[in-house]
N, C-alpha and C positions, 0 to 999 in steps of 0.2 A: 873642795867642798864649799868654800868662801862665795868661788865663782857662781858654782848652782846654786847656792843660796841667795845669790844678790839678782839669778835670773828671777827665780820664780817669785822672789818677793815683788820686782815690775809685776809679773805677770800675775799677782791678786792683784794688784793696784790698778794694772789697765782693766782688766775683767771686771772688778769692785764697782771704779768709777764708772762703767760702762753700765752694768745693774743700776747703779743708783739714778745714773741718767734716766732709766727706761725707767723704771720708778716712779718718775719726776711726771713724767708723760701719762700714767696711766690715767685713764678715767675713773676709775674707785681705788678707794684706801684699803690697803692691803691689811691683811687682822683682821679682819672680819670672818661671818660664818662663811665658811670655802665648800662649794658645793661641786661636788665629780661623780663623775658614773662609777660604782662598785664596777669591781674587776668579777665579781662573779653574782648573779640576778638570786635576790630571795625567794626560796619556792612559795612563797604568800603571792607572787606577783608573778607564776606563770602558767598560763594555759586560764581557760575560763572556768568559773564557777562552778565544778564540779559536784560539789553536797546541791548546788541549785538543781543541775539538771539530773541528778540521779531521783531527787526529790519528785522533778516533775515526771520524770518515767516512771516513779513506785503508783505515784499516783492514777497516770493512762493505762499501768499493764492493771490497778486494781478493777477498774473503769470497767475495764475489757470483761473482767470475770463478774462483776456485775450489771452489768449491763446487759450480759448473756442470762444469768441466775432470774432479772427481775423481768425478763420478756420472754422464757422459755414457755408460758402459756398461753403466748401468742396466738400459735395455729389455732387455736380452740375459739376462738375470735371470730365471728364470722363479720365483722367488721373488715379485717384484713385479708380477707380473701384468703385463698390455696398458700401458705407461705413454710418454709419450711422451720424447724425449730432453732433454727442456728441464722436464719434471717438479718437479724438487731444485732446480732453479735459480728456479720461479713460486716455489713454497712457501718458498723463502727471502729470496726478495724480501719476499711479502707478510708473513713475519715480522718482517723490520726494518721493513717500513712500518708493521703493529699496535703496535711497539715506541716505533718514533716517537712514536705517538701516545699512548701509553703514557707516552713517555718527558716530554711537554708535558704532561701532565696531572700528572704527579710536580714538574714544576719549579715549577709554581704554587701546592705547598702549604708553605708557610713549616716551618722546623726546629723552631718552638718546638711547631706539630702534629703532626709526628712524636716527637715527643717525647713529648707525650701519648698519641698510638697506639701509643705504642710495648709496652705490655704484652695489648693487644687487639691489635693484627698478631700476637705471640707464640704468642696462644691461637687463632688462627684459622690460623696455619701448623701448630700441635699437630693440630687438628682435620683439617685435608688429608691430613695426614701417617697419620693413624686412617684415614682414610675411602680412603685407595689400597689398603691394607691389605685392607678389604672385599670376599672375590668378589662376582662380576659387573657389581661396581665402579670398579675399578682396574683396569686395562689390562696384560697381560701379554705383554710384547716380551723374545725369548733368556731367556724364565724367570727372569727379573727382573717385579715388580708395583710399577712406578714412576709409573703416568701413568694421569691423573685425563680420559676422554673428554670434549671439549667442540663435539665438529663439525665447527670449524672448523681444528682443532687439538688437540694432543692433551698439559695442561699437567703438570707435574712438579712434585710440590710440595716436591722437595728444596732445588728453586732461590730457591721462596719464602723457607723454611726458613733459608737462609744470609742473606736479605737481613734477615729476620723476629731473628737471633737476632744479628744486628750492632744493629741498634737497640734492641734489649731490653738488649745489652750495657754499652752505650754510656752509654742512660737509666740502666741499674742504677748503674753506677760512678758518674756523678754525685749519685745519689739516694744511694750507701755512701761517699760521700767521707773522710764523718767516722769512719769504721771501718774504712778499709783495712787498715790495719796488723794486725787481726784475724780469722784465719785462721776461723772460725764463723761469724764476724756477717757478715764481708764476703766472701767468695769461695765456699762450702759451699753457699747458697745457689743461685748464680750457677753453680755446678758440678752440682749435681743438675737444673737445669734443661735443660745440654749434656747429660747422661747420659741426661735421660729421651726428647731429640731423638735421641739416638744410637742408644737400642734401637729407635726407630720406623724409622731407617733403617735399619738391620743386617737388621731384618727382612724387608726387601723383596726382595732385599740390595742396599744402597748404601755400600760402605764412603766410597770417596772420596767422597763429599758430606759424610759425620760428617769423614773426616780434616779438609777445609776448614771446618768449620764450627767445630772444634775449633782449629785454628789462629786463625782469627777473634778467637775468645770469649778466647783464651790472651795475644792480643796487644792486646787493647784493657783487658784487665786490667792487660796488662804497662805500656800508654801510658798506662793513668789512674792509673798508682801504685800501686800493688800491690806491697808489699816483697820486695827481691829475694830471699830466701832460701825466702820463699812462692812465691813464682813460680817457682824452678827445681825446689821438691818438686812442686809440682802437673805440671811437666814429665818430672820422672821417672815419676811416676803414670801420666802421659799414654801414657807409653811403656810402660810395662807391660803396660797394657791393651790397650793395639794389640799389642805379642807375645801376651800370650791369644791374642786373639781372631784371629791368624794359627794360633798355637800350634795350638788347638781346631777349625780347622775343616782338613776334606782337602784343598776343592779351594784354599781359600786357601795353604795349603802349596806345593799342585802348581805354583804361579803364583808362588809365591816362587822354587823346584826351575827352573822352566819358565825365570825371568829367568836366573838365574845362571847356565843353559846352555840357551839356543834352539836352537841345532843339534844337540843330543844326538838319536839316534833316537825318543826315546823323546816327547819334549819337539816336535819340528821340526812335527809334525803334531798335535799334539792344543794344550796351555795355550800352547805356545808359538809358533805358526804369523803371528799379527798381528804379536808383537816380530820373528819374524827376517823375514817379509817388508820390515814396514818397515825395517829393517836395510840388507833388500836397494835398496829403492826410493831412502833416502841416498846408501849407496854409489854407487849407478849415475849420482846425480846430480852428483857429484864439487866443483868450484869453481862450477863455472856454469851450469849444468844440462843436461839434455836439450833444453829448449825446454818455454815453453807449449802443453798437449795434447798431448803424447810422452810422456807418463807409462805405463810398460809393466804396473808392478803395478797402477794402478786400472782394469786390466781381467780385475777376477773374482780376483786373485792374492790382494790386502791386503784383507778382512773391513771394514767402515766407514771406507772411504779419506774419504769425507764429513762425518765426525763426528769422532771420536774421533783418528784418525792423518790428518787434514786438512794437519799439517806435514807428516810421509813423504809426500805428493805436491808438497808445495811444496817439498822437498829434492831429488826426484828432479827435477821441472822448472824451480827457477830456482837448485839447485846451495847451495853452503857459502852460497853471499852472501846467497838469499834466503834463509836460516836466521837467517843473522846479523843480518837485516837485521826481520824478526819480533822476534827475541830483544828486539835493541837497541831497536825500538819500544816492547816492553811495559816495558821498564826505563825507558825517559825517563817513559812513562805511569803508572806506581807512582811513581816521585818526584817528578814533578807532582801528582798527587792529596796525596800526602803533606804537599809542601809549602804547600797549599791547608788541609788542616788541620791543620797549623802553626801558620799563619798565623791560623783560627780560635781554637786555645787561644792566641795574644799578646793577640786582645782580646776573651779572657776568655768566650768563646763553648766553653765546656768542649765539652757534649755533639756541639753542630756537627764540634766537629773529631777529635773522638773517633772520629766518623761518618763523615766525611772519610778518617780513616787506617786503620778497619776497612776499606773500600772497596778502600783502596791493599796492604793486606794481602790480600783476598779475589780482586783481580785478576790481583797480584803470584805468590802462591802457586800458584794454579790452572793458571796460563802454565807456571808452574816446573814444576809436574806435570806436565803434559801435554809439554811440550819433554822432556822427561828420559824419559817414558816409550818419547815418540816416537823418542827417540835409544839405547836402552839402557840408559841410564843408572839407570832405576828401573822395579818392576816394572808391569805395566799395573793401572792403574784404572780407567778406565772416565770421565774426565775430560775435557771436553771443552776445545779452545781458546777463551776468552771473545772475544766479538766476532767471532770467528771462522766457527768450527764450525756445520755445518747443526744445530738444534734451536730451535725458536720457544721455548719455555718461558725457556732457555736465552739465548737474545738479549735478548728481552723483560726480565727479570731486569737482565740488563746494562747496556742502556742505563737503565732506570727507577733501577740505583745510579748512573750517570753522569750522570743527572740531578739527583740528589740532592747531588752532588758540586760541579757548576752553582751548585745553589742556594746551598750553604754559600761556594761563591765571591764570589758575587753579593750575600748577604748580609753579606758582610767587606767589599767596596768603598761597600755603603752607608755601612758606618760611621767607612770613613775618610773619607767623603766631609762629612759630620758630620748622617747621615740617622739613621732606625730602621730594623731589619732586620725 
């Protein structure tokens, strides 16, 4: 016993001294925080965003039923020709389905290539933006030249536009990091680029797609650091320029005139006829609604019950609640994207999340638009509900940012999980 006692006592001492050698060598001091991959992954960190996108499907299948509900008086329409009553309701189906697929095809390309594309998507959306402009090229719907013929569909390239100038945004601010604080180097730039998107839209006329795009570019300057005192002149700016250019034009005027009083005589049938119908279609619809397909204005009463004022039917048939109940959905949905890229800038994934909160900003505001329009509250623009509202171009868009959004999620769980994104 003496004997194996006196081996194995070497044999700590050789072992011992050998550790402590190695020891001697490392490059960090050991006691510190020890960081190793769990032996088994927390379910908070697997698979993607499920409450996100169960969210966004509650939203496209509701879409579906009303979209169908607020165009079923279509055929009556002699505007639209011979069409059958189920019409608005195929072609927006197979827009969330092109979207879909749309939207798979976006999830598969990694953030670090968007990132790269990000100043070739810019100048390919500039180019759409020229070429709608174009007669015999551009499509001319109520005397607006917004939408580019493609057969199957007919695409909008203001919508690119907003996705196009969120990720130019996004790339720019981390490519100016080191010169934010400089009002030439770092934002002047980044400003003449919105400017020169802006008169391609004005010209079509599209104000509300410049107002959103301009929000956009405003707040992801604001989230990548952009010092405050710069940020709130370039807001004043903002704002000047949108009075011009209500200032300068008539009918934009007449539609300011038109909000402030919808029932005026003057106003009730000409700018102002869509705010007080929808007006009307609220009111009627009171706490709880008329009922689904009781809606009395989308027959022939409210001008694009379908598009644009898709809530004024959803107010008239499921009442205060399903207003509230919209509202509250796209609020949980901007604070969820939000906090996704949040979560992208904690690890250190700047542009990711950058791109992430442009998203939450572009979804956030547009809803905000379009509820306020729908309600009185602001004049009309011409904005549709995202996810919502009958328009391929329009969905398409939407889901391919909610894809995008996916990814940067998807890309954050890899890396807590201790992968590569």
């Amino acid at each position: 016993m003496t004997a194996v006692s006196q081996v194995l006592g070497r044999m700590r001492s050789w072992f011992g001294g050998a550790q402590e050698k190695a020891i001697d060598v490392l490059p960090v001091r050991l006691g510190g925080p020890q960081y190793h991959r769990p032996t088994q992954t927390p379910a908070s960190v697997l698979g993607l965003d499920q409450a996100l996108i169960w969210v966004v499907i509650g939203l496209l299948a509701w879409s579906l039923i009303m979209v169908y509900s607020a165009s079923i008086a279509m055929p009556d329409n002699p505007r639209f020709g011979k069409i059958a009553p189920t019409h608005f309701l195929m072609r927006h189906a197979m827009s969330i389905g092109m979207a879909f697929v749309g939207a798979l095809l976006a999830f598969q390309v990694s953030m670090a290539t968007w990132e790269r594309m990000a100043r070739k998507l810019f100048l390919v959306s500039l180019v759409l933006l020229v070429a709608v402009l174009i007669p015999h090229v551009g499509t001319v719907v109520n005397g607006a030249r917004r939408w580019l013929s493609l057969g199957i569909m007919n695409f909008q390239p203001s919508e690119l536009a907003k996705f196009a100038v969120l990720i130019y945004a996004a790339d720019y601010m981390v490519r100016k990091m080191e010169v934010k604080e400089r009002f030439f180097r770092a934002v002047l730039p980044m400003g003449l680029a919105v400017v020169l998107v802006g008169v391609l839209l004005l010209a079509e006329p599209d104000m509300g797609a410049f107002m959103v795009i301009v929000v956009i570019a405003m707040g992801i300057l604001f989230l990548g650091g952009v010092n405050a005192r710069m940020f709130f002149l370039i807001a004043a700016l903002v704002v000047l320029a949108f009075v011009l250019i209500i200032a300068t034009s008539e009918w934009r005027r007449e539609r300011i005139f038109a909000y402030l009083n919808p029932w005026d005589e003057k106003h009730a049938l000409g700018k102002g006829y869509q705010l007080s119908h929808a007006l009307i279609a609220i009111g009627r619809g009171e706490i709880f609604g008329v009922g689904l397909g009781r809606s009395v204005e989308k027959l022939h009463w409210l001008p694009e019950a379908h598009t644009d004022f898709l809530l004024a039917v959803i107010g008239e048939e499921f009442g205060l609640v399903g207003v509230l109940l919209i509202a509250v959905t796209f609020l949980w949905l901007t604070r969820r994207i939000m906090l996704i890229g949040r979560q992208a800038i904690a690890l250190d994934r700047v542009f990711s999340g950058l791109v992430a909160e442009g998203i939450a900003i572009w979804m956030g505001f547009q809803a905000f638009i379009n509820m306020g329009v729908n309600l009185g509250a602001l004049p009309t623009k011409g904005l549709t509900l995202p996810l919502m509202s009958f328009g391929g171009s329009a969905i398409l868009m939407n889901l391919i940012a909610i894809a995008v959004v996916l990814r940067v999620d998807y890309e954050n769980k890899l890396l807590m999980k201790g992968g590569h994104a």
